[in-house]
C-alpha positions in Angstrom: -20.6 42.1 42.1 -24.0 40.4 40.5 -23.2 41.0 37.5 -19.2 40.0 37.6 -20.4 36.8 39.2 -22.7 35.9 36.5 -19.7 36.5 34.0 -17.8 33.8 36.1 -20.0 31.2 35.7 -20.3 31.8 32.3 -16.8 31.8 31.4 -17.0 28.4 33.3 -19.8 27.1 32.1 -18.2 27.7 28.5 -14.8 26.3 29.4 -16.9 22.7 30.6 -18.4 22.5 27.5 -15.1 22.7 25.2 -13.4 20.3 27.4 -16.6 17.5 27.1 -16.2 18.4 23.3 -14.1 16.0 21.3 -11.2 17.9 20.1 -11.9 17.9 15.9 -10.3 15.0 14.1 -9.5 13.5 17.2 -8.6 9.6 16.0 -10.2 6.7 18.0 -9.4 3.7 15.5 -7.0 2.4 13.7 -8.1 -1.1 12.7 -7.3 -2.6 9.3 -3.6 -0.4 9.0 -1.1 -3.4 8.1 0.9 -4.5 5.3 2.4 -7.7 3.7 5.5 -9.2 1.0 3.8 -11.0 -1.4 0.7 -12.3 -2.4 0.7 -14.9 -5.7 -2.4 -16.5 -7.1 -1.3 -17.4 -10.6 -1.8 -20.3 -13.0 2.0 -20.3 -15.3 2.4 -22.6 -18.5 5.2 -24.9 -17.0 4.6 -23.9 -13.8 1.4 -24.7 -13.0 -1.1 -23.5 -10.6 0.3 -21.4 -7.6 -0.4 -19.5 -4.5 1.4 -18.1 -1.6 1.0 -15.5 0.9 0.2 -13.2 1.6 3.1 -13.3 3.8 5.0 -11.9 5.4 2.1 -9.7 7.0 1.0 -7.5 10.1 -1.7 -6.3 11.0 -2.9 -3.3 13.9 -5.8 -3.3 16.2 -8.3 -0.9 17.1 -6.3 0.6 19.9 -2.8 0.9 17.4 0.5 0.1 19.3 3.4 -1.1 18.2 5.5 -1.2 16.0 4.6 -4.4 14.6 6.7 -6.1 12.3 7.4 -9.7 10.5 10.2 -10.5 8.0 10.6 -13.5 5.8 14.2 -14.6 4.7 12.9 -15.5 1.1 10.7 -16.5 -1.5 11.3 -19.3 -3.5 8.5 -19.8 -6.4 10.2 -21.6 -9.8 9.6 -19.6 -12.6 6.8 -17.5 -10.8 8.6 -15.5 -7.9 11.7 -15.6 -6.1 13.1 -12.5 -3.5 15.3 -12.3 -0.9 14.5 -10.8 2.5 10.8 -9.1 2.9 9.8 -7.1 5.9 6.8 -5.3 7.5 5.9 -2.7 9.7 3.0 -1.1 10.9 2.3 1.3 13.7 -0.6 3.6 15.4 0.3 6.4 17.6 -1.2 9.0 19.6 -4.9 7.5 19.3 -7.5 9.8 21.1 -5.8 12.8 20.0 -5.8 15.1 16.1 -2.4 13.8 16.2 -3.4 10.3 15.9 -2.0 8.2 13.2 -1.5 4.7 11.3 1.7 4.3 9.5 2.7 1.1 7.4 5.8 0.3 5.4 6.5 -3.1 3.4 10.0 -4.0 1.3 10.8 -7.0 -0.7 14.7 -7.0 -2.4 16.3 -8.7 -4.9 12.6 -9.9 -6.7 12.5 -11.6 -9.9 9.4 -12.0 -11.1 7.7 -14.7 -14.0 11.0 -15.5 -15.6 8.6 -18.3 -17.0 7.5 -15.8 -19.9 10.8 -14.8 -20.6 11.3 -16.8 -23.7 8.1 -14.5 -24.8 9.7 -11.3 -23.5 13.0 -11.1 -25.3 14.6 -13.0 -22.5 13.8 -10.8 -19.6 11.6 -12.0 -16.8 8.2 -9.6 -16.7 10.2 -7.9 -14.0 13.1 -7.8 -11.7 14.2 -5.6 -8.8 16.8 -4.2 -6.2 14.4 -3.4 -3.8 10.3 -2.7 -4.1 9.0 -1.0 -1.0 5.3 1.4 0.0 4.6 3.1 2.7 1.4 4.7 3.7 0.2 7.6 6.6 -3.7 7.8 7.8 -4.3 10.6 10.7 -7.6 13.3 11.2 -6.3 15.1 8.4 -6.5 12.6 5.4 -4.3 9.8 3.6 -1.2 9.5 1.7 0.8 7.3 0.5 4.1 6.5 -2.2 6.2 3.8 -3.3 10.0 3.0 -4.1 11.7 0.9 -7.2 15.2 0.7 -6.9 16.8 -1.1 -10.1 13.2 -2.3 -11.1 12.9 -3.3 -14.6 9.3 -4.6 -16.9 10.0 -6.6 -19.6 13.6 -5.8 -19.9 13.1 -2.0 -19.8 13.9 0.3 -16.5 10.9 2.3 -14.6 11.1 5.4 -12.5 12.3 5.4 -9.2 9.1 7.1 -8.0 6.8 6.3 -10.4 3.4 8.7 -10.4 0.1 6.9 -8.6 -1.3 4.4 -10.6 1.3 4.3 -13.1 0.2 1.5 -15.9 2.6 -0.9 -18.4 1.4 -2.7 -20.7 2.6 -5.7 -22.2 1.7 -8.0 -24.6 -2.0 -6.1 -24.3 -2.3 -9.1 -22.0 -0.3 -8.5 -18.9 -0.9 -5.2 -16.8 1.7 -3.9 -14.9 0.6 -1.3 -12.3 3.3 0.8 -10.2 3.2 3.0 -7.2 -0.9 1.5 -7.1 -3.2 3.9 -4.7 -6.7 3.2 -3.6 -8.0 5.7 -1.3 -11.1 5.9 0.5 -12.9 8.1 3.1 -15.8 8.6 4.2 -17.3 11.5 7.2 -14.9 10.4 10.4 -12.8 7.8 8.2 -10.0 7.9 5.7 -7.9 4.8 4.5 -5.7 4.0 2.0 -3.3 1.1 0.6 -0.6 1.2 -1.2 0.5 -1.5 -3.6 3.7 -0.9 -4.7 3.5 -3.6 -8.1 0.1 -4.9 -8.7 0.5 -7.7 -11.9 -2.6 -8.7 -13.8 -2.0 -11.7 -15.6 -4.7 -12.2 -18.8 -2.8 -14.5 -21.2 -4.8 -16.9 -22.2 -3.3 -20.6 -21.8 -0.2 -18.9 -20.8 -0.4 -17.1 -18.0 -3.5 -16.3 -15.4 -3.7 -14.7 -12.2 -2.9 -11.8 -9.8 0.3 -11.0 -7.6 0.9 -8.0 -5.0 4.6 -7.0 -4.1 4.7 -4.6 -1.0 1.7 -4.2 0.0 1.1 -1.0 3.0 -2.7 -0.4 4.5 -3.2 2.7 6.7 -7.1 3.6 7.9 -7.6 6.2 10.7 -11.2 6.6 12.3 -13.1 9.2 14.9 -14.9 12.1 15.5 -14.3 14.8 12.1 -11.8 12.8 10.6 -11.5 14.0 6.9 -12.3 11.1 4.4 -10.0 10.5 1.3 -6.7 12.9 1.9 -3.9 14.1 0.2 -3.2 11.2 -1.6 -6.3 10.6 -3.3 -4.8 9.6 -6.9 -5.8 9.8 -9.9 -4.6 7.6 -12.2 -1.9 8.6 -14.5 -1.3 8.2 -17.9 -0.8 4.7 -19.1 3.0 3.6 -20.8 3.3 0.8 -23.3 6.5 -1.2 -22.7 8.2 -2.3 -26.0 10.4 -5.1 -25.0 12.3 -7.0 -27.7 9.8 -9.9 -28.3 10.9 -13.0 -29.8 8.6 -16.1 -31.1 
C-alpha cells in the first residue's frame, strides 16, 4: 500500500509540474503586426517634392484583438500616385496558447503609379494595377507571407500574378522595382515578418528620387519557444530586366 501510495504522489507530483510548464511555443505578444496603403517619399521632375502616408494603416497591441481595420476612399498624388479604395486588416488570436497568431492583409485597386516618367518609359506609367494586395501569418511555429498583382503592369510590360519573394525589375538601371518584397526575422521566442507587396526605389538623378510602399502587411508573434524566422524566410530570387519601349 506504501509503495502504491508513493506512485500516487509521484504521478501527481509529475502532472503539477507539466501544468506550471508553459505549453512550447505558447505566444504571449503580438505587438508590431499591422499593415498600411501607401507610403510616398519622392522628389518627381514636375512634380516636385512629395510625401504621404503611410495611410491608411493599423496597428495591434500586445494583447492582439480585433480585427482591426481602416480603409481610405483614394489617393490622389498628380503624376506620382493615384488609387482608388485601400483597406487594412490586422488581427491576433488565441494569445497564451501554440495556437496563437498575428495575421495582416493590405489592398490598394486601381493604382497608377509615376505616370510623370512616362514620356521616358514609352508612354507607360512605371506601373499600373487592378488590385495590389499582402498578407502575412506569425504564430509559435514561424512566419509567412505572399502577395497578389492582379492586372499589374512595370513599364508597359505585365508581371506575374504571384510573383516569387523578392522578385526584382529593373529599369532604366536607375529605378528598382521589387515585387512580392519579404523581410523575415526571428530570433529564440520571436519571429516576424512584413510583406511589401511593391517596394519602388527611385535613383534617377534630377529626375526622379525617393522611396514608395504599396500594401504593406507586418505580422510578429512572441513567447516562450517560439521558432524565429519561419517558413517564409525568402531568399531573393533572380533579378528580371524590364525592356520597355523607351523613347527620348
Amino acid at each position: 500500500m506504501k509503495g502504491r501510495a508513493a506512485l500516487v504522489l509521484i504521478a501527481v507530483f509529475c502532472v503539477a509540474i507539466a501544468l506550471a510548464t508553459p505549453a512550447s511555443a505558447d505566444v504571449t505578444d503580438v505587438s508590431g503586426s499591422g499593415a498600411y496603403g501607401e507610403s510616398v517619399d519622392v522628389t518627381v521632375l514636375g512634380a516636385g517634392s512629395v510625401t504621404s502616408g503611410p495611410t491608411p494603416s493599423v496597428t495591434l497591441p500586445s494583447g492582439g484583438g480585433g480585427p482591426v481595420t481602416d480603409s481610405l476612399a483614394n489617393v490622389n498624388l498628380p503624376g506620382v500616385l493615384t488609387t482608388g479604395l485601400l483597406n487594412v486588416s490586422t488581427q491576433g488570436t488565441n494569445l497564451g496558447s501554440h495556437s496563437g497568431t498575428s495575421t495582416s492583409s493590405a489592398q490598394v485597386a486601381g493604382a497608377t503609379l509615376l505616370s510623370a516618367l512616362a514620356p521616358s518609359l514609352g508612354g507607360s506609367p512605371l506601373l499600373t494595377a487592378d488590385v495590389i494586395s499582402s498578407q502575412c501569418t506569425s504564430n509559435g511555429d514561424g512566419s509567412s507571407g505572399s502577395s497578389t498583382l492582379v492586372g499589374v503592369s512595370v513599364a508597359g510590360s505585365p508581371v506575374a500574378v504571384n510573383p516569387a519573394p523578392n522578385t526584382t525589375i529593373d529599369v532604366l538601371g536607375a529605378i528598382t522595382v521589387t515585387l512580392n518584397e519579404q523581410i523575415v526575422t526571428g530570433s529564440p521566442g520571436e519571429t516576424s515578418i512584413t510583406v511589401n507587396a511593391v517596394h519602388v526605389r527611385l535613383n534617377l538623378d534630377a529626375i526622379a528620387t525617393g522611396d514608395v510602399i504599396l500594401s504593406q502587411s507586418r505580422c510578429r508573434a512572441a513567447g516562450p519557444d517560439v521558432v524565429g524566422g519561419g517558413p517564409g524566410a525568402a531568399t531573393p530570387s533572380t533579378p528580371v530586366t524590364a525592356n520597355p519601349n523607351l523613347t527620348g
